[in-house]
C-alpha positions in Angstrom: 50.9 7.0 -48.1 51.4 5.9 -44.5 50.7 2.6 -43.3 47.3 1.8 -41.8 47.2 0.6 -38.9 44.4 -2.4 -37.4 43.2 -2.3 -34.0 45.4 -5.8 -34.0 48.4 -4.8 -35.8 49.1 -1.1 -33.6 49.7 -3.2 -30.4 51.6 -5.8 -31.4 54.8 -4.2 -30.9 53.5 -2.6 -27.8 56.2 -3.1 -24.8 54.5 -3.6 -21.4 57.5 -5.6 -19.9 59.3 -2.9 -18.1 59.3 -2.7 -15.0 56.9 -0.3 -13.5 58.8 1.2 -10.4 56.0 2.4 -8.5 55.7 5.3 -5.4 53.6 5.7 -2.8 53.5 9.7 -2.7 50.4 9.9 -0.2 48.3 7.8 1.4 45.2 8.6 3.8 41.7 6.6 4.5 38.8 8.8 4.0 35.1 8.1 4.5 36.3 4.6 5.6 38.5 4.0 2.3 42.3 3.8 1.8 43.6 6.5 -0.9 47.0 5.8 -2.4 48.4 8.3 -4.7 50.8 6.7 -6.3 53.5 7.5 -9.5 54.8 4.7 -11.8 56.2 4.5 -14.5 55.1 4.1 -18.5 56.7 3.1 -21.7 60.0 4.2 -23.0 59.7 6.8 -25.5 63.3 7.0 -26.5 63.6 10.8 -24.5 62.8 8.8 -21.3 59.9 7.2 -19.4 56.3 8.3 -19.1 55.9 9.4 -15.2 52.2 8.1 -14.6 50.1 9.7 -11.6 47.6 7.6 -10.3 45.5 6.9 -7.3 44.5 3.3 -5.9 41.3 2.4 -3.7 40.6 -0.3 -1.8 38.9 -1.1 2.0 41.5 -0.9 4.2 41.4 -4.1 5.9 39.7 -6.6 3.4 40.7 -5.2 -0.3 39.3 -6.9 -3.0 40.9 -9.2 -5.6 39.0 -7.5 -8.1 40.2 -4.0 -9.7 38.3 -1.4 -11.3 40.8 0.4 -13.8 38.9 3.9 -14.1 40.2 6.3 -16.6 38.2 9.6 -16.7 37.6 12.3 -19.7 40.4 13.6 -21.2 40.2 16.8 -19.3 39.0 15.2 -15.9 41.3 13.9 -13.8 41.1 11.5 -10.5 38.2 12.1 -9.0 38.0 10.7 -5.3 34.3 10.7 -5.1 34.0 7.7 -7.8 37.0 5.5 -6.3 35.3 5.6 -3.3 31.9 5.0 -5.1 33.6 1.6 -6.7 35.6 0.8 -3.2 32.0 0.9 -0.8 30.3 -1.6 -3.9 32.8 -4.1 -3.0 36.0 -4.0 -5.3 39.4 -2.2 -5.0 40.1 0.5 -8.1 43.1 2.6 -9.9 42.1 5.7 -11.2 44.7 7.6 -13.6 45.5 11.0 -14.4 46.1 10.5 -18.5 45.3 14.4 -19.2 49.1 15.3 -18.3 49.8 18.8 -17.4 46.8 21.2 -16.7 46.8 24.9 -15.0 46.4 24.7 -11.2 47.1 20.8 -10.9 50.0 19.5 -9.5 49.5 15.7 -9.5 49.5 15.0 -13.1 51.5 12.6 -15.5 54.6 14.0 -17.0 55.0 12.8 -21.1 58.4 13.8 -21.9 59.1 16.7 -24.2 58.6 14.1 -27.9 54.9 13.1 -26.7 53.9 16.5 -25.4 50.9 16.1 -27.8 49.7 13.7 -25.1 48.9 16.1 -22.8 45.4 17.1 -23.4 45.8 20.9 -23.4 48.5 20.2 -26.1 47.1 17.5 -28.3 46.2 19.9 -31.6 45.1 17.7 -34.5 46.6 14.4 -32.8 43.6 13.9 -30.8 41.1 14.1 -34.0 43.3 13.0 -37.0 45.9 11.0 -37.6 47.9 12.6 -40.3 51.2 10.2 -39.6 50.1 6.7 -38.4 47.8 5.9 -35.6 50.7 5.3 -33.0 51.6 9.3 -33.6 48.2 9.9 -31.4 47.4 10.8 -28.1 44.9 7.9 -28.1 48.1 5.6 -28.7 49.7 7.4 -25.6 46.8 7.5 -23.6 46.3 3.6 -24.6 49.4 3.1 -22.9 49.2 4.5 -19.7 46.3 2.4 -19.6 48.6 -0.6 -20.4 51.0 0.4 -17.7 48.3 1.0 -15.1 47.0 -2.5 -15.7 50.5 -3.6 -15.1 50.9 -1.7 -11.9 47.6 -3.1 -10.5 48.4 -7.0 -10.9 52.0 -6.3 -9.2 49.8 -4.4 -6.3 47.0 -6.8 -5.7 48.9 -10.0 -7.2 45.8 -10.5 -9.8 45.0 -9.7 -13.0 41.0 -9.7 -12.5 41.0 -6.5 -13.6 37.8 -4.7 -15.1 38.0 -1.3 -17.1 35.8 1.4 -16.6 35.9 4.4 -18.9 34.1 7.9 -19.1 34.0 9.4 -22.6 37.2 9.8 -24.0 38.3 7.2 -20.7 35.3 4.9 -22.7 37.2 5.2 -26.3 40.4 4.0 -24.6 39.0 1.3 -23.1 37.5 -0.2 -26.1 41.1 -0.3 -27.3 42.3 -1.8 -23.9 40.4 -4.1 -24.5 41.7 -5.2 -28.0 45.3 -4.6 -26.5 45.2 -6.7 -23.5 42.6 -9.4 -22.1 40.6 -7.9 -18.9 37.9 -9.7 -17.3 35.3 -6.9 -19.0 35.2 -3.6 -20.1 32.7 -0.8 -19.3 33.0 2.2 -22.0 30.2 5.1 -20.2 29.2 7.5 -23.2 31.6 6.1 -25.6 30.5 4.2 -28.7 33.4 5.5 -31.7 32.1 6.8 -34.8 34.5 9.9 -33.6 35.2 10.6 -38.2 31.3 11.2 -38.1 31.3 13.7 -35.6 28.6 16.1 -37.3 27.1 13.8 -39.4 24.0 12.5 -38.2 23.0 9.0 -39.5 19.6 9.7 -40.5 19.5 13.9 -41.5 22.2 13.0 -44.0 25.6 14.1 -45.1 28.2 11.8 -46.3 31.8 11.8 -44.9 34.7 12.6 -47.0 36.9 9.5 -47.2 40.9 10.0 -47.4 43.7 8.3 -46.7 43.6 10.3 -43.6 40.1 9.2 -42.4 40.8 6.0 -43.3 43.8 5.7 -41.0 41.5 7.3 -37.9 38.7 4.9 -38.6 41.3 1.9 -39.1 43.5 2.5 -36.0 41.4 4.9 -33.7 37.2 4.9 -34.3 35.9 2.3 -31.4 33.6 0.5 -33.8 36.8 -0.8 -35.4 37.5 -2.2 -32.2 34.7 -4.1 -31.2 35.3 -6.8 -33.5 38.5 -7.7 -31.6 37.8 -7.5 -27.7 38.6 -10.3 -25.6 36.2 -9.9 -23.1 32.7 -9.0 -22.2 31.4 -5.3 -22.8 28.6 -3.3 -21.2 28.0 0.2 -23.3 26.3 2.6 -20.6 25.0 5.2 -22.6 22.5 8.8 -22.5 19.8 9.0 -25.4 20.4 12.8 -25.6 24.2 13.4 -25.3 25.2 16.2 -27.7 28.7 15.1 -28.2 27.8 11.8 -29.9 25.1 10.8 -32.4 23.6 7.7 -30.2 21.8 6.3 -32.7 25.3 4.5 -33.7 25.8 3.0 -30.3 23.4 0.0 -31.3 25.6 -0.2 -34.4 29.3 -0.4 -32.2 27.0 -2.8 -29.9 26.3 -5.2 -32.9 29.9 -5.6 -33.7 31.6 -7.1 -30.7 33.4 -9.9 -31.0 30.6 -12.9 -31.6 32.7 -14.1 -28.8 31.3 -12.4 -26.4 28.3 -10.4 -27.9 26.2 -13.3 -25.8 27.9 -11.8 -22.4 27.4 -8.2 -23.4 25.2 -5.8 -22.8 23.9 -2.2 -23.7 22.0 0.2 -21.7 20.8 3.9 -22.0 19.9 7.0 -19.8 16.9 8.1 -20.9 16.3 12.0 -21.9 20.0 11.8 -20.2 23.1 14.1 -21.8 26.7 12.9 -20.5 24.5 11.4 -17.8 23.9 7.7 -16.5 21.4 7.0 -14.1 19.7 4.7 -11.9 19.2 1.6 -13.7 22.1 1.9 -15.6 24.8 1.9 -12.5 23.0 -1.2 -11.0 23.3 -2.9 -14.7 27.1 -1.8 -14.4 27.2 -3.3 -10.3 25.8 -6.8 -11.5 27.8 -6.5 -14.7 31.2 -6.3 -12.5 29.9 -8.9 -9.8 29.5 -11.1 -12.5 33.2 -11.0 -14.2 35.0 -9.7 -11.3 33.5 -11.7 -8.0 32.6 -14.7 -10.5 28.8 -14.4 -9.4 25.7 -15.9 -11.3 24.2 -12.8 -13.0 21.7 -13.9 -15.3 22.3 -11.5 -18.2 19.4 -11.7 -21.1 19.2 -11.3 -24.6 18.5 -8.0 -26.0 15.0 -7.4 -26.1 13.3 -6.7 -29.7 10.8 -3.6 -30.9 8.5 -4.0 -33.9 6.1 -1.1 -35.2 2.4 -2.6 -36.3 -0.5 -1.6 -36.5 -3.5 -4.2 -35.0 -6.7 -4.9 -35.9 -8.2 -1.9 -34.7 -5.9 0.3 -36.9 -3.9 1.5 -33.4 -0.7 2.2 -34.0 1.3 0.0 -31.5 5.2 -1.2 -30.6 5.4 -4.9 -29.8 8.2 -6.1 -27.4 9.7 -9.3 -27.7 12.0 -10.3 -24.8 14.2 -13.3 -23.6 11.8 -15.5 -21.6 14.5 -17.5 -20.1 14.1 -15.1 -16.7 11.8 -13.9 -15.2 10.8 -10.2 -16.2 9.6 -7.6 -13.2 9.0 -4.2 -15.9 8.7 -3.7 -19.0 8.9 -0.5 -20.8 8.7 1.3 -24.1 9.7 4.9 -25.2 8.9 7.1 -28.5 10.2 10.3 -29.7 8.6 11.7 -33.3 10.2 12.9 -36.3 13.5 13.0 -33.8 16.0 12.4 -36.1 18.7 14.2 -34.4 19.1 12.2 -31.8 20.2 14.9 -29.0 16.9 17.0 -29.6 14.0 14.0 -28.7 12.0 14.1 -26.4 11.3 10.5 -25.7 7.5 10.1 -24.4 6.9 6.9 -21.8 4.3 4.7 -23.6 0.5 3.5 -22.8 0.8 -0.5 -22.0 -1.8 -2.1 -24.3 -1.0 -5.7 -23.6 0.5 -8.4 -22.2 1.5 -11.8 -22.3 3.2 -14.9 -20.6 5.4 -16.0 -23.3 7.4 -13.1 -23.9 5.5 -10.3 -25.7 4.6 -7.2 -24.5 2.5 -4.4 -26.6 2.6 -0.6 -26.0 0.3 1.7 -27.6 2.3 4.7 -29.9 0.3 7.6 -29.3 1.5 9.8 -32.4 0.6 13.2 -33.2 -1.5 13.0 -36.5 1.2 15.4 -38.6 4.3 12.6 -37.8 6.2 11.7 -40.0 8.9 9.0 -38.5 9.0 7.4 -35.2 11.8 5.9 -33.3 11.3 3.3 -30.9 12.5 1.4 -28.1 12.7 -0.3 -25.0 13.9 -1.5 -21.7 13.0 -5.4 -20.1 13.9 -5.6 -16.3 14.1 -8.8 -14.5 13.5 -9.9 -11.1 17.2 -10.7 -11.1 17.8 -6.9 -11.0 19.7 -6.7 -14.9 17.8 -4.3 -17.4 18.6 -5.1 -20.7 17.2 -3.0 -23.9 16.5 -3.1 -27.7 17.8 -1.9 -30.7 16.3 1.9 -31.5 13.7 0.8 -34.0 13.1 3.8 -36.5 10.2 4.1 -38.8 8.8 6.2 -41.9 4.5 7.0 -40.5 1.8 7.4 -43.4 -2.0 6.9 -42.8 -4.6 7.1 -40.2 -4.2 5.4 -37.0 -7.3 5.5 -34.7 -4.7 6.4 -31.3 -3.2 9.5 -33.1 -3.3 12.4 -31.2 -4.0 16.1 -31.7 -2.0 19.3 -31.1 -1.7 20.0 -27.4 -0.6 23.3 -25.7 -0.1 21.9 -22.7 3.6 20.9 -22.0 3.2 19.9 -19.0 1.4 19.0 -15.8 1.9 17.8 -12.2 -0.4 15.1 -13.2 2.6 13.7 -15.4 5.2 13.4 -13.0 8.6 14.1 -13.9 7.8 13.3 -17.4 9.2 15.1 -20.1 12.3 16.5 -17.9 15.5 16.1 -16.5 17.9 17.4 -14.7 19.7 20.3 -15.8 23.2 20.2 -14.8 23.9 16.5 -13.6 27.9 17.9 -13.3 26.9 19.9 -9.6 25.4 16.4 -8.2 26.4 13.5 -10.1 29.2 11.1 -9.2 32.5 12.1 -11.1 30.1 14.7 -13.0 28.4 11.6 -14.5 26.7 8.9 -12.4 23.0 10.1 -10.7 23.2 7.7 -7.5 20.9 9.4 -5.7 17.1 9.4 -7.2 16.5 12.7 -4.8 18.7 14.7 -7.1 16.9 14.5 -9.4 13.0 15.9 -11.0 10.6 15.0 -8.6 7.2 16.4 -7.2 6.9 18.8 -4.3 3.3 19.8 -2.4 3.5 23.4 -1.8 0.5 26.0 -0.9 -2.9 24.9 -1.2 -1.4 21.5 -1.6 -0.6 21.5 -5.3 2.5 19.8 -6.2 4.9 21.0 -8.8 8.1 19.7 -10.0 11.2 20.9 -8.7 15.3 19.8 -9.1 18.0 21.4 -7.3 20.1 21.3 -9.8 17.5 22.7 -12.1 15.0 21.3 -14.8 15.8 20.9 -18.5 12.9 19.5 -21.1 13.4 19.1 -25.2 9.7 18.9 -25.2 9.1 21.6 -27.3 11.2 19.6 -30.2 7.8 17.4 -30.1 5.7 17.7 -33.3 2.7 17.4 -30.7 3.8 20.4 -28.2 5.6 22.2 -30.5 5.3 26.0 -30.5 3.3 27.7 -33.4 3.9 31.4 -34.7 3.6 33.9 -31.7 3.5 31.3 -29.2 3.9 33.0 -25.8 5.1 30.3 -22.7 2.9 30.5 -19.7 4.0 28.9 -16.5 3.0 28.7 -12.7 6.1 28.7 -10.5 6.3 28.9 -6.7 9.2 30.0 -4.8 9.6 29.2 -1.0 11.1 32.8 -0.9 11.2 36.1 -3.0 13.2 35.0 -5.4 14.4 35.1 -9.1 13.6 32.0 -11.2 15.8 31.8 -14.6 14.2 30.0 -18.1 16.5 30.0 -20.4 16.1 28.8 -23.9 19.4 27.4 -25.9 20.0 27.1 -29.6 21.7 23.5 -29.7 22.6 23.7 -32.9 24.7 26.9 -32.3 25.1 26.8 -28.5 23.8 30.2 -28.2 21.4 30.7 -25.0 18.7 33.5 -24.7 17.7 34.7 -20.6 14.7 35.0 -19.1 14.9 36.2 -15.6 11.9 36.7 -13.5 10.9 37.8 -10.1 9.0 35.7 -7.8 6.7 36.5 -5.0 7.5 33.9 -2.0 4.8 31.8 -0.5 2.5 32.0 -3.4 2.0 30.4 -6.7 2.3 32.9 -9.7 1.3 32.5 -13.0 4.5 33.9 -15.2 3.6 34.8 -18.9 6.8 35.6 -21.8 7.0 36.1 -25.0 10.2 35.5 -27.1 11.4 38.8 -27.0 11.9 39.0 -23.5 14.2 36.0 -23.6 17.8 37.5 -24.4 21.8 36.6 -25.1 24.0 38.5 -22.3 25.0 40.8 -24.9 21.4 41.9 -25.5 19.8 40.0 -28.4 16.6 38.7 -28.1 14.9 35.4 -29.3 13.0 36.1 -32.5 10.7 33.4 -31.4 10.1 30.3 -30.0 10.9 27.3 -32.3 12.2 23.7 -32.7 15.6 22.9 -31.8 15.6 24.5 -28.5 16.2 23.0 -25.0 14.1 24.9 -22.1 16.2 25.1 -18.6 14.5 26.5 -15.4 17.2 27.4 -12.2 16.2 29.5 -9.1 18.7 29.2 -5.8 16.1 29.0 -3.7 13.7 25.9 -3.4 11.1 26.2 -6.1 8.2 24.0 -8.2 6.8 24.9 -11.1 3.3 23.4 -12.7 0.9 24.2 -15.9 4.0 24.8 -18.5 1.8 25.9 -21.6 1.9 27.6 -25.3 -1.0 30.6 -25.4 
């Protein structure tokens, strides 16, 4: 049997002493921001040197001491847009190509011929198993570039206040950056471990099938194993509905940071969000780098605590229990029903019921009366700007509560808001594919004729409602919807299977100028290779696109 390696014991013999020889290859200011691309050199593999493509970021007259180390997905690559994001917010940063060789790209990091499983489009099984040791991976490569890159940055800027910021497979690296080396904090975006469970949900069941494989990716690769051991502080950004990761096992990395510095750490979520962080989030992530990269007083509270009761009056209620040593500005709870699966809830904003000075808040949970299970939680915001938010509290329902709530056909209306939905493709809009900056991107009310508003997204509107017990569709449910289109136009709804990724088309023809009430049934909803949807049931996300300016209003079941 091979050795299993720690997250301790696979870096010890780590060499980050060579020198890293580093290149200018370009260099241009753009938007107000100097670009460096830059090559420099990696570990030696014994067939030669890593060739590491990077770009560094900084204001060109006053660069910061503090760095941002940015690595991306493992099939993204630099992306200009976010180094400049990180540069106008007041710090320099290093963004690396780790991907190696990809079709049409010419600036890319060269593994030599041994490690060619570190290029991404060559990885195979070293990627998801480790059927030789853990330092036989492209995570052990890719850790390393990362090494090198914070090796490069302290000879550039002459300091090693050096924060990590990683995006998905970026975020699973820096966990183990931050076992391998000591930065001032870490910031793993949609990136929690629990990469051995992929496809098994923590509550629906299934049990993984230990091995001496598994155990040798959970012992030297899975993230939770690292969070015991970092040496720094850690914010976890993270999107309630992302399809690539269970989320319900974030709060579960979250708890095992290093007692060290679980105090100075933080988690924060996206909410109805896939891949996506928003808002709130980035300003969490702002403060979070002020704080251990300019040395700033950034009040950063406890997590805030949900408990499911039921009062005196036999309501069904969530009571929030918060860190009273700031001062709070919001408070808010959310609940999705019988959502086990964590990518298909539709997480419903809840009624405030009550209030207090010392700490408590109370939100009424509004269930439907066939629920089953609830899962809970909440956000606390304080007037110094952080957001901090609780565990997901999850909950077996039986009895009678006097709030429980009836079927309702109605999925939405304007009166709502942007409740319920979300943007449909954050990629088009989103910073690096990934951060919503800008709050007009995304679902938000337009008045068109007659004055009535209806909700509209340029990158379209997405909505798991229908995966709610309470608006779920019945047996010959047909979907009724009023849409206006500034223009003749066609509007798209499509409806995708998320279990099997398959997605059924509806396209319609709109009338300009004019709302229009637009009935379908299932059967006009089809693959592009001609099958129709049976009929509308659970499990199903709904996606409206038009290209020209649109709103839609009164989405209901008949």
């Amino acid at each position: 049997m091979s050795t299993i390696l720690t997250p301790v014991s696979i870096w010890n013999n780590f060499d980050a002493s060579l020198d890293v020889n580093a290149e200018v290859k370009s260099a241009a200011i753009l938007q107000g921001v100097r670009i460096e691309k830059v090559n420099f050199l990696g570990r030696e593999t014994g067939f030669g040197r890593i060739k590491i493509a990077a770009a560094f970021a900084c204001d060109p007259q006053t660069p910061s001491a503090g760095t941002v180390l940015i690595l991306p997905d493992s099939a993204d690559t630099i992306d200009e847009g976010l180094l400049k994001f990180i540069v106008k917010r007041g710090y320099s940063a290093l963004m690396v190509d780790y991907r190696g060789q990809w079709e049409d790209c010419s600036f890319y990091t060269e593994y030599p011929d041994c490690i060619d499983y570190a290029n991404t489009a060559k990885c195979g099984r070293r990627k998801d198993f480790v059927d030789d040791s853990a330092d036989k991976t492209s995570w052990y490569e890719w850790t390393g570039v990362g090494l090198y890159a914070r090796k490069y940055i302290i000879e550039r800027t002459g300091s090693d206040n050096i924060a990590v910021l990683g995006l998905r497979d970026g975020g699973e690296i820096a966990w183990k950056l931050g076992v391998a080396e000591r930065f001032s904090c870490i910031v793993p975006v949609c990136a929690a471990g629990w990469k051995a469970y992929t496809g098994i949900n923590k509550y629906l069941g299934g049990e993984l099938q230990l091995d001496d494989e598994r155990y040798r990716f959970i012992g030297g690769i899975d993230s939770q194993a690292y969070a015991q051991h970092v040496k720094c502080p850690v914010l976890m950004l993270c999107s309630t509905n992302d399809n690539r990761f269970d989320y319900d096992r974030a709060y579960d990395t979250f708890s095992r940071i290093n007692p060290e510095f679980i105090g100075s750490s933080a988690i924060a979520y996206s909410v109805r969000d896939n891949s996506s962080i928003g808002e709130r989030s980035i300003d969490d992530m702002f403060m979070f780098f002020d704080k251990y990269l300019k040395k700033r007083q950034v009040f950063i509270p406890k997590p805030a605590v949900v408990n499911v009761e039921v009062d005196e009056e036999s309501n069904l209620i969530a009571k929030v229990n918060y860190d009273t040593q700031g001062v709070v500005e919001s408070c808010c709870a959310y609940l999705a029903e019988d959502g086990l699966n964590s990518a298909l809830r539709d997480w419903v904003e809840c009624p405030l019921y009550a209030k207090t000075e010392t700490g408590e808040h109370k939100f009424y949970l509004n269930i439907y009366e066939k629920t089953a299970s609830v899962i809970v939680f909440c956000y606390v915001k304080y007037t110094s700007g952080f957001t901090v938010w609780s565990k997901m509290t999850v909950k077996k329902i039986s009895g009678k509560f006097r709030n429980m709530q009836s079927r309702c056909r109605l999925l939405y209306t304007n009166k709502s808001g942007a409740e319920g939905f979300t943007i449909a493709d954050p990629k088009t809009n989103a910073i690096a594919g990934i951060f919503l900056a800008d709050a007009s991107t995304l679902p938000h009310l337009v008045e068109k004729a007659k004055g009535i508003k209806g909700l509209y997204c340029e990158c379209g509107l997405s909505t798991l409602r229908t995966n709610n017990p309470r608006f779920a569709p019945v047996a010959e449910s047909v979907l009724a919807l009023d849409v206006y289109c500034d223009k003749a136009s066609k509007i798209t709804l499509t409806f995708t299977d998320l279990a099997s990724g398959e997605e059924y088309f509806n396209e319609i023809k709109v009338v300009g100028g004019v709302w229009q009430n637009v009935i379908s049934d299932s059967k006009l909803f089809k693959t592009k290779s001609g099958a129709s949807l049976e009929s509308f049931s659970s499990g199903m996300k709904l996606t409206v696109n038009c290209a020209v300016p649109y709103a839609i209003n009164n989405v209901t079941w008949l």
